[in-house]
C-alpha positions as a printed Julia matrix, in Angstrom:
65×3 Matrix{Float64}:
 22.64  43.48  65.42
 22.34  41.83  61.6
 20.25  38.65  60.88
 21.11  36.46  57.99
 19.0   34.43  56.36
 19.05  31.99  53.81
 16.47  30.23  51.94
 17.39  27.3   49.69
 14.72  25.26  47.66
 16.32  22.03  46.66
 15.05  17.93  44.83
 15.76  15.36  47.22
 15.61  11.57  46.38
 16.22   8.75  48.86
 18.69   6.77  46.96
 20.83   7.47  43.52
 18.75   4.99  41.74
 14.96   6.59  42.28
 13.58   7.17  39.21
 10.4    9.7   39.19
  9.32  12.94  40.84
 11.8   14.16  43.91
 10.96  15.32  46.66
 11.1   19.44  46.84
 12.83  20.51  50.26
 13.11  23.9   52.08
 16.69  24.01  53.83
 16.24  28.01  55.88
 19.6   29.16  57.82
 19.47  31.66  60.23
 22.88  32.97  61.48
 23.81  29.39  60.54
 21.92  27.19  61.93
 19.85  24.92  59.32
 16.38  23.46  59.36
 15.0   21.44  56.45
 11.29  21.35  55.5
  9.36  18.86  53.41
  7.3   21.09  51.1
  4.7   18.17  50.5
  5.24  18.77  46.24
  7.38  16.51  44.03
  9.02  17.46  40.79
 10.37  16.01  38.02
 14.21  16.01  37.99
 14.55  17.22  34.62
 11.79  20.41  35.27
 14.2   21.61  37.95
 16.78  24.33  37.73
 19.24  23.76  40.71
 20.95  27.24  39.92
 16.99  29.23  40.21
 16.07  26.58  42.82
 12.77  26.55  41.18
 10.68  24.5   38.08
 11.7   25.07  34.8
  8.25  25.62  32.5
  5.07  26.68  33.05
  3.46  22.62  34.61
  2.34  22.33  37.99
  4.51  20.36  40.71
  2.98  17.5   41.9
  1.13  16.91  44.6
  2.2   14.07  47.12
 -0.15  12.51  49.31
């Protein structure tokens, strides 16, 4: 029996008009069934590559509280 699994890193901001570091989510699928994880780091918007699903650049993310 095969096992798929998926994992996705993705920015997530709380409305369309947040300005600022996003969020930086883990969404993991198993078989198809999802779970999302906050990753506790934030990231510029315009640092992130959504096709790599990872910073573009050599800068730390930052850190949120």
């Amino acid at each position: 029996m095969k096992t798929n699994l998926s994992l996705l890193f993705y920015l997530k901001k709380r409305n369309s008009k947040e300005t600022g570091p996003a969020a930086i989510y883990l969404r993991i699928t198993i078989d198809g069934k999802r779970a999302e994880l906050a990753t506790c780091f934030k990231c510029d918007p315009e640092k992130w590559s959504h096709t790599a699903g990872k910073m573009i650049g050599t800068k730390e993310c930052i850190l949120s509280g």
